[in-house]
BASELUM-171346 format. One line per field, with one value per residue (C-alpha): x, y, z; residue in three letters. Coordinates in pm, 1 decimal, padded with zeros to 6 digits. Layout:
! residues N
east = c(X ...)
north = c(Y ...)
up = c(Z ...)
type = c(ALA ...)
This chain:
! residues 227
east = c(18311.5 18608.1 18836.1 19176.6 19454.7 19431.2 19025.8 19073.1 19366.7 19209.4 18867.3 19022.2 19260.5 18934.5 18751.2 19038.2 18970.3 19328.0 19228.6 19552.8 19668.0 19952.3 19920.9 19674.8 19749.8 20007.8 19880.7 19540.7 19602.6 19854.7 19545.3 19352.6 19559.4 19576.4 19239.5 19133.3 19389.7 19217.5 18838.5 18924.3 19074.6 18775.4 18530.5 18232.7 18319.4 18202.8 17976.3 18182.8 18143.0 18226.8 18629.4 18630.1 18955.0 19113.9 18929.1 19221.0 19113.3 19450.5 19419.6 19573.2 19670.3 19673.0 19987.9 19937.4 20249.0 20113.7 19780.6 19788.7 19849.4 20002.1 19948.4 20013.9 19840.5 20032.4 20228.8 20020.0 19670.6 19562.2 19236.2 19107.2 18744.9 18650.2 18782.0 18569.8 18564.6 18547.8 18452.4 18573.6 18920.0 19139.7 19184.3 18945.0 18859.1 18575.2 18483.2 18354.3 18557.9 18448.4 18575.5 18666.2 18800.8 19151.2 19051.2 18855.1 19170.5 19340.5 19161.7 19167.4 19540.3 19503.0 19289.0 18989.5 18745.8 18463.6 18678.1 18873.2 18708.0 18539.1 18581.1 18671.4 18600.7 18819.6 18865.9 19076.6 19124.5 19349.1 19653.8 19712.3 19788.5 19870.0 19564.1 19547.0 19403.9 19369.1 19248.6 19065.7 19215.8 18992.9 19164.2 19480.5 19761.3 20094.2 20327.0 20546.4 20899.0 21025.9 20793.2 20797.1 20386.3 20221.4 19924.8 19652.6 19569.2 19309.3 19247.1 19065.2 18976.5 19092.4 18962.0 19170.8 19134.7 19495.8 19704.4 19598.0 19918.9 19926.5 19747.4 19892.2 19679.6 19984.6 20079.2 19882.4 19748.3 19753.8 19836.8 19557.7 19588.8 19364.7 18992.8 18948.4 18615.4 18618.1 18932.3 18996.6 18623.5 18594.7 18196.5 18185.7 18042.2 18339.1 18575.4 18379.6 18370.2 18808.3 18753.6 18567.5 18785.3 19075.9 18919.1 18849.2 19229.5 19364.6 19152.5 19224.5 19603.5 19552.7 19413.5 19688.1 19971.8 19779.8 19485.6 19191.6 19175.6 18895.0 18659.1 18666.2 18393.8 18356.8 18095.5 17895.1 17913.4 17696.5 17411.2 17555.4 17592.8 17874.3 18005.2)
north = c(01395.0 01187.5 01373.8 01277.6 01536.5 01546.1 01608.9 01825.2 02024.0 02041.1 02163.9 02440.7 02533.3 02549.0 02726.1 02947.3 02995.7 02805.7 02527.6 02436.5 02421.9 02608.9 02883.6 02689.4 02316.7 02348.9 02643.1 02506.1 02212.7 02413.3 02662.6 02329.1 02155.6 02531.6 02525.8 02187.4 02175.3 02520.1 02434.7 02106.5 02278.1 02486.4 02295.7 02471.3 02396.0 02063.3 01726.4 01444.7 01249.0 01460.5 01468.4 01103.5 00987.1 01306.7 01255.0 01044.9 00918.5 00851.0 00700.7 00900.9 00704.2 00939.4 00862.9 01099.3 01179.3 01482.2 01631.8 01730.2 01539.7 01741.7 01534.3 01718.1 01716.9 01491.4 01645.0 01571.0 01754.2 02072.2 02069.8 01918.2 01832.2 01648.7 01418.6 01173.0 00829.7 00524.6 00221.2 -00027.0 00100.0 -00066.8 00080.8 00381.8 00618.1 00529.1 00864.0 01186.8 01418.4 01820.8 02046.5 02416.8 02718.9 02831.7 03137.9 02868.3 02668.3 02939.8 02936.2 02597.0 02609.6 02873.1 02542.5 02711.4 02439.4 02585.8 02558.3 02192.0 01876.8 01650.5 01241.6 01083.6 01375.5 01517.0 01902.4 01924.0 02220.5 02310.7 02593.8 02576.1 02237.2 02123.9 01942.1 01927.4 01728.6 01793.3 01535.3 01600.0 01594.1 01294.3 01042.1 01187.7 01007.0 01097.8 00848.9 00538.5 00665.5 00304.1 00130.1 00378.5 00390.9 00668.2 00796.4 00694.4 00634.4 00581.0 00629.4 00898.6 00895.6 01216.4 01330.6 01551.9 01605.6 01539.4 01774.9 01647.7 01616.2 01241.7 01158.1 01046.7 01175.8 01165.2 00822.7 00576.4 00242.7 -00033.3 00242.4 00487.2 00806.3 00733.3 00917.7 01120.0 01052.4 00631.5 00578.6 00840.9 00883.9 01275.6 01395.0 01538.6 01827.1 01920.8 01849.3 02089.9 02340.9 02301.6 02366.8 02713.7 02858.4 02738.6 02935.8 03270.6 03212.8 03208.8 03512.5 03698.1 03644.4 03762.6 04090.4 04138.6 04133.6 04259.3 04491.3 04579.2 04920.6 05137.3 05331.0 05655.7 05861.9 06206.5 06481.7 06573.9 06895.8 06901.3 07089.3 07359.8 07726.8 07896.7 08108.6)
up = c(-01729.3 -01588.9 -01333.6 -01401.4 -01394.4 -01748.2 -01789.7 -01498.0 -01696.0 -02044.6 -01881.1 -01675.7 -01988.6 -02271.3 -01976.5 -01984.3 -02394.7 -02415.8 -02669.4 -02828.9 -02460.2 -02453.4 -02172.2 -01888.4 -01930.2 -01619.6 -01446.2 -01443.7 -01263.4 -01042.0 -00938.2 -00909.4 -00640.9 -00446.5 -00484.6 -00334.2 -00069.2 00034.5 -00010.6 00213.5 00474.4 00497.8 00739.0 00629.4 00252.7 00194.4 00345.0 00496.9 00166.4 -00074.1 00079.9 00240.5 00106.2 00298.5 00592.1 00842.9 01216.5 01440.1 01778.1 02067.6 02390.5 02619.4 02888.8 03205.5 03329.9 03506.4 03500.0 03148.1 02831.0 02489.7 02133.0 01803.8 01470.0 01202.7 00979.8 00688.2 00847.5 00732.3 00944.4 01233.0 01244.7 01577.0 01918.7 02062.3 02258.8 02027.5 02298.6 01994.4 02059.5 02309.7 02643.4 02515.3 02782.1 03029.4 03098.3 02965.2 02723.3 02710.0 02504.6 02635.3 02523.5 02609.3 02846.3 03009.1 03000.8 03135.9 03462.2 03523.4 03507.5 03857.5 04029.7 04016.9 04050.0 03907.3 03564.8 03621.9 03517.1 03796.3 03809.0 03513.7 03248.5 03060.1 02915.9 02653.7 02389.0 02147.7 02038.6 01667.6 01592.8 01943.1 02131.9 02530.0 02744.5 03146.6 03362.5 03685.8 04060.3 04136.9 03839.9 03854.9 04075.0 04084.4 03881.2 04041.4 03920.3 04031.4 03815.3 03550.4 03532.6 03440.6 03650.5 03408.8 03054.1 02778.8 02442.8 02216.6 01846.5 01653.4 01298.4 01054.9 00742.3 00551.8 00268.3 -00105.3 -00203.0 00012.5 -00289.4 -00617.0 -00903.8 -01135.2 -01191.7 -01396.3 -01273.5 -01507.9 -01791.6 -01661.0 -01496.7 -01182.2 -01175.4 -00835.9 -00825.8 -00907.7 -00781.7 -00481.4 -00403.2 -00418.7 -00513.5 -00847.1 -00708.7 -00512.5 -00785.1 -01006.4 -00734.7 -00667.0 -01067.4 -01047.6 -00767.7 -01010.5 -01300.5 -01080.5 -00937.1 -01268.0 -01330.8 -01068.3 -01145.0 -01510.4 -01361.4 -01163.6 -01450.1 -01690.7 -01578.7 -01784.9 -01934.8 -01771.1 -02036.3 -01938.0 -01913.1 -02110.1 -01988.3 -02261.7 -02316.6 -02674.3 -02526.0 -02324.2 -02481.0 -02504.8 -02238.6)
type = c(UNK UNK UNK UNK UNK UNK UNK UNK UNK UNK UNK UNK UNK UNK UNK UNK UNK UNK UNK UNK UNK UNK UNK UNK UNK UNK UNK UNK UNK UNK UNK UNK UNK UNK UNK UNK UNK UNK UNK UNK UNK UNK UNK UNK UNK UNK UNK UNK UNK UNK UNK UNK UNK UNK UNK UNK UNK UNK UNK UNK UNK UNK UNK UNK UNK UNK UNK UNK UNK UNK UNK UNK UNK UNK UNK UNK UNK UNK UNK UNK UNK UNK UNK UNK UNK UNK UNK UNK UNK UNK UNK UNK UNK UNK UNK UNK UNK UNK UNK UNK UNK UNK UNK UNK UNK UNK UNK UNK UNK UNK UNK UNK UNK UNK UNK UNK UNK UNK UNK UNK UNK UNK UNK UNK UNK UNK UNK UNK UNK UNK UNK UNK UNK UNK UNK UNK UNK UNK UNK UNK UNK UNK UNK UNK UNK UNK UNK UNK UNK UNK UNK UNK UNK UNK UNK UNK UNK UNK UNK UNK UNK UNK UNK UNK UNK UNK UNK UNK UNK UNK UNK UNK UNK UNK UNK UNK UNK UNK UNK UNK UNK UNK UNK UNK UNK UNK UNK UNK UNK UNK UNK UNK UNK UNK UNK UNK UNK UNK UNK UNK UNK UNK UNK UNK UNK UNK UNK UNK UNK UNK UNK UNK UNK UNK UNK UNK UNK UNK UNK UNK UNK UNK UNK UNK UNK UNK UNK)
């Protein structure tokens, strides 16, 4: 099977028992693109390679102007999936990285040193979509105003995985409608599974605004006597 929006469409639609296309050709692929904008932003819903072309790395240069360091998720990420020290990346970070929780955050906020980083790690954690990083007493040194330096720097790698919609599976190339699989690089098996949870959407909907009656049950009463 190819995976273009219109394969994708007429599958979900005939699934649907809408062969002449006239009730799921645009709902279909509506439930579709719910569906694998949701499925990717579930971490534990797929392998690396089955999602690659949403998978996005940025590079975060971390400026200490203080003891802490604040970077936001980009507008287009729906999930984050990891933070780590790429030594191929210029002025990456010589150090350690450690991720902790926020009550552990918290407390190293107070300057209890049992919870602050040591040397040249770094803790970092995250609120929603805002990451933050706190470096230790040892690297950090206050800033030269005059010479408008910060106290240290270095970089970190961060993976997210981005919204769908950056992609464009609705205009053709060279006449064709692009396939999500040959072109974009999706796995077939994810596409079919974005294609299922489409289906049971569109089911679930059709429940909703039109409910199925419920038989209802009658006692027999053929074999008792009269009273």
């Amino acid at each position: 099977m190819k995976f273009t929006k219109n394969t994708i469409m007429l599958d979900i639609a005939k699934r649907m028992g809408d062969n002449e296309l006239k009730l799921y050709k645009y709902r279909g692929w509506s439930a579709f693109q719910n569906t694998l904008a949701t499925l990717a932003a579930d971490r534990t819903a797929w392998e690396r390679q089955e999602i690659s072309p949403l998978l996005k790395t940025v590079v975060i240069n971390m400026k200490f102007e203080n003891a802490a360091f604040a970077y936001a998720l980009p507008a287009d990420a729906i999930a984050f999936t990891d933070v780590w020290i790429d030594p191929s990346v210029e002025n990456a970070w010589g150090g350690i990285i450690k991720r902790i929780d926020e009550s552990d955050a918290q407390r190293a906020s107070t300057g209890e040193i049992a919870f602050m980083p040591a040397g040249n790690e770094i803790f970092w954690y995250n609120i929603g979509d805002e990451f933050r990083f706190l470096l230790s007493n040892d690297m950090y040194v206050k800033p030269d105003s005059e010479a408008q330096t910060v106290a240290v720097s270095g970089a970190l790698s961060l993976e997210y995985v981005a919204d769908p919609s950056i992609l464009d599976f609705e205009n053709t190339i060279n006449g064709v409608l692009p396939d999500l699989v040959d072109y974009f690089g999706f796995s077939s098996r994810f596409l079919y599974r974005c294609i299922n949870d489409a289906i049971v959407m569109l089911v679930g909907e059709n429940q909703v605004v039109r409910p199925e009656e419920k038989t209802i049950d009658i006692e027999d009463t053929s074999g008792m006597g009269g009273v």
